[in-house]
C-alpha positions in Angstrom: -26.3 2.0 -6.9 -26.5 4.1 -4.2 -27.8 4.4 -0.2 -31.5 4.3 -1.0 -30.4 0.6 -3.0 -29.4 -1.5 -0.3 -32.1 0.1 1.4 -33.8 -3.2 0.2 -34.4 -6.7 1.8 -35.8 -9.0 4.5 -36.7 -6.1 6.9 -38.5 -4.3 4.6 -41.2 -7.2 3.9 -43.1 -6.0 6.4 -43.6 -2.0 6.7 -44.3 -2.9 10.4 -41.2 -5.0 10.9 -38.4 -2.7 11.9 -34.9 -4.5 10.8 -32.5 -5.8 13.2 -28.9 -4.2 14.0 -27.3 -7.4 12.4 -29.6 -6.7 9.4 -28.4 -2.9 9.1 -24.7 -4.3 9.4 -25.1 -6.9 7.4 -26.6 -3.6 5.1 -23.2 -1.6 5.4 -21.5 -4.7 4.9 -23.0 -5.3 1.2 -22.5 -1.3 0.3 -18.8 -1.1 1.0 -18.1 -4.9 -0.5 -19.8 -3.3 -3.6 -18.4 -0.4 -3.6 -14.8 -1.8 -3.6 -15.8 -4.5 -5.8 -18.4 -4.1 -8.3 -15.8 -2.9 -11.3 -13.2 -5.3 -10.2 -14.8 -9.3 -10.3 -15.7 -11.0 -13.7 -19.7 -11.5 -13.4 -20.0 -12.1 -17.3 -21.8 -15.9 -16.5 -24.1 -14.3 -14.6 -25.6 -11.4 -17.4 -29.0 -13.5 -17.2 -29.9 -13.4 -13.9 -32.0 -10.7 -12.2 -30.9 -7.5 -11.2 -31.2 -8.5 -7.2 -30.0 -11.9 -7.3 -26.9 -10.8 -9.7 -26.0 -7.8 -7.4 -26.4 -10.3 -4.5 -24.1 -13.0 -6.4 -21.7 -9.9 -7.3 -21.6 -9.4 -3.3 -21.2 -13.1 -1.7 -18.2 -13.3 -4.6 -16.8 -9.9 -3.1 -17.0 -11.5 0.1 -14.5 -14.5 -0.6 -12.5 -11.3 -2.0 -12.9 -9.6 1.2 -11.5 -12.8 3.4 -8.3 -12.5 1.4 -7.9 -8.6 2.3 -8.3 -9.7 5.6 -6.2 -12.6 5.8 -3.2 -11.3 3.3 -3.7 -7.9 3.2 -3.6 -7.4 -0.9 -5.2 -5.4 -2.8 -9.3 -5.5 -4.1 -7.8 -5.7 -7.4 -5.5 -8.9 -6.4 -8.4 -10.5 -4.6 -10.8 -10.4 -7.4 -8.7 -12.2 -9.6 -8.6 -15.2 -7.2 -12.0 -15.4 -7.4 -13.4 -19.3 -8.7 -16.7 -18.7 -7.6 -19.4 -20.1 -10.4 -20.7 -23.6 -12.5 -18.6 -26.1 -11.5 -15.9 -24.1 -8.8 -15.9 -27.5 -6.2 -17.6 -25.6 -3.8 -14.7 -23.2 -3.5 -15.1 -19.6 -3.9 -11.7 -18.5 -4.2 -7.7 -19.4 -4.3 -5.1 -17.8 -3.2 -1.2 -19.3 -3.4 0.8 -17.2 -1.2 4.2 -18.0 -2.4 6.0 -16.5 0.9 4.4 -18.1 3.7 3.8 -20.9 1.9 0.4 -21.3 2.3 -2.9 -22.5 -0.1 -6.1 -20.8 0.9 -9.4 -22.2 -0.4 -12.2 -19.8 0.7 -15.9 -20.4 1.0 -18.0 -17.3 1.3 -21.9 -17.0 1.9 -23.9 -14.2 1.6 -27.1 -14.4 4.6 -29.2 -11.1 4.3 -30.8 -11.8 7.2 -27.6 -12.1 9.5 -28.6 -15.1 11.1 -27.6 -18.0 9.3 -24.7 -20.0 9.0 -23.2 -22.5 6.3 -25.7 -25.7 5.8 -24.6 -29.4 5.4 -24.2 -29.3 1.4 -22.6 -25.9 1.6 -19.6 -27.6 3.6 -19.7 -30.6 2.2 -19.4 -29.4 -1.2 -16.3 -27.1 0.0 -15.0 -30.0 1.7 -15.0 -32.6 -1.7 -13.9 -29.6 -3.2 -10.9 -29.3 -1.2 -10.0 -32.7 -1.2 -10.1 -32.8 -5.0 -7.9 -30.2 -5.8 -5.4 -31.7 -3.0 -5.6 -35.0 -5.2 -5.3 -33.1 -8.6 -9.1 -34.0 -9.8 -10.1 -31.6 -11.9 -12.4 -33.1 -13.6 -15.3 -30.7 -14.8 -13.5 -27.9 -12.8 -13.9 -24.5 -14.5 -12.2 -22.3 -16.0 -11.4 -20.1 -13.5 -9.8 -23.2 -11.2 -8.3 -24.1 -14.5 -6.7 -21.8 -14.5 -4.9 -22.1 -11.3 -4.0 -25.5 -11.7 -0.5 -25.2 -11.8 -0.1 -23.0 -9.1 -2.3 -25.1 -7.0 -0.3 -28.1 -7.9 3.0 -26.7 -6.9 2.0 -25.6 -3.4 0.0 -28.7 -3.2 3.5 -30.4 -3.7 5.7 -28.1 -2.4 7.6 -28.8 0.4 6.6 -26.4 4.3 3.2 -25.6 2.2 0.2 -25.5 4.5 -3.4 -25.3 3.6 -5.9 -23.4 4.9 -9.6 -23.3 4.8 -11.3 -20.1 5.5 -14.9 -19.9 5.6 -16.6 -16.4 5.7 -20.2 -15.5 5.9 -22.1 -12.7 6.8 -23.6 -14.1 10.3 -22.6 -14.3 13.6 -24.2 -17.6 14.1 -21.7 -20.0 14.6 -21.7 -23.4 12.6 -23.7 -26.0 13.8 -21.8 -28.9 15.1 -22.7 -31.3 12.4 -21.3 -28.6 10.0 -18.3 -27.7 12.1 -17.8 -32.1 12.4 -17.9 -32.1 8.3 -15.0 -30.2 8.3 -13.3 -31.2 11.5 -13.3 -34.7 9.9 -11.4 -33.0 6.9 -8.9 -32.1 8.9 -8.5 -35.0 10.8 -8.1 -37.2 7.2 -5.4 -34.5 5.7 -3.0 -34.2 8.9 -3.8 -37.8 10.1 0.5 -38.6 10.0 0.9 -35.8 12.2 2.2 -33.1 9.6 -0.2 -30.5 10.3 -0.8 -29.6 6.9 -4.3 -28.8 6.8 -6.0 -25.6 9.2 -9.2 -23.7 9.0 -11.0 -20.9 10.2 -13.9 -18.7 10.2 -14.8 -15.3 9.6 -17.8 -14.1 11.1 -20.1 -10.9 10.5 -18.6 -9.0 13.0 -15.3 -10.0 12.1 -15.6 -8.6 8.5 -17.4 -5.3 9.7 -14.7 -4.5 11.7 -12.0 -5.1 9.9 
């Protein structure tokens, strides 16, 4: 696809409605992400959905993809192989186990075309469970693709000086709501409640990603 392609969306519903900047960066945003991605991350369980919703699928996947550039500055290649995102993924869009700093990132990405929007309550409170489970080694009905990682997951999980850390990343600028933010906060306060400080989070933000 080209310029004229993600052309498309909400600001085009109405040929009097002229599109916001957030829309138009939330635009360049989904261009780049599929330039860098759309020949790298495995959509072959999604070859039955529409052409819009796949490429929009392709592109909130790319954005989990993209949080890892940004955090651990590998390659697109590296970050779509970390990619868990589909049936049964806990919520969790991808994993990365970075051996070095000793650290187990869990991303939850969101795709919001309109720029707007944030996470909602069962987005976080899937990614949440989801977390929690793979702490406590449940991987019951887990996919492949977190099957996969199991091991590594376990070993940071048990590894001595490993941290944890939750990034969620969406393509907003809307910060979450405070009975979002408190679904994770309470997280947090459950995982490090002896005082280790094993568990952190952060967000990435439209801006945030477009700049980088």
């Amino acid at each position: 696809g080209g310029d004229k392609e993600f052309g498309k969306g909400s600001c085009q519903n109405n040929h009097e409605k002229e599109c916001t900047m957030s829309e138009i960066i939330v635009k360049r945003v989904k261009k780049e992400l599929y330039d860098l991605f759309s020949t790298k991350i495995d959509m072959s369980d999604c070859i039955d959905e529409a052409p819009d919703q796949k490429k929009d699928h392709l592109i909130s996947r790319s954005i989990a993809g993209y949080a890892l550039i940004m955090e651990e500055n590998i390659t697109p290649d590296e970050a779509a192989l970390c990619i868990t995102d589909g049936g049964n993924d806990y919520g969790i869009d991808a994993i990365y186990i970075d051996s070095l700093s000793k650290r187990l990132i869990l991303i939850q990405s969101k795709l919001r075309n309109d720029g707007k929007s944030s996470l909602d309550i069962g987005d976080m409170s899937a990614f949440c469970q989801g977390i929690s489970r793979v702490v406590n080694s449940d991987y019951s009905n887990a996919n492949a693709k977190i099957l996969n990682k199991q091991s590594e997951i376990d070993a940071a999980v048990l590894g001595i000086g490993y941290k944890i850390e939750a990034i969620v990343i969406y393509t907003s600028n809307s910060p979450l709501a405070p009975d979002i933010k408190d679904i994770i906060e309470k997280t947090k306060n459950r995982m490090n409640e002896d005082g280790n400080d094993i568990f952190s989070y952060k967000t990435f933000l439209l801006n945030d990603i477009y700049t980088y």
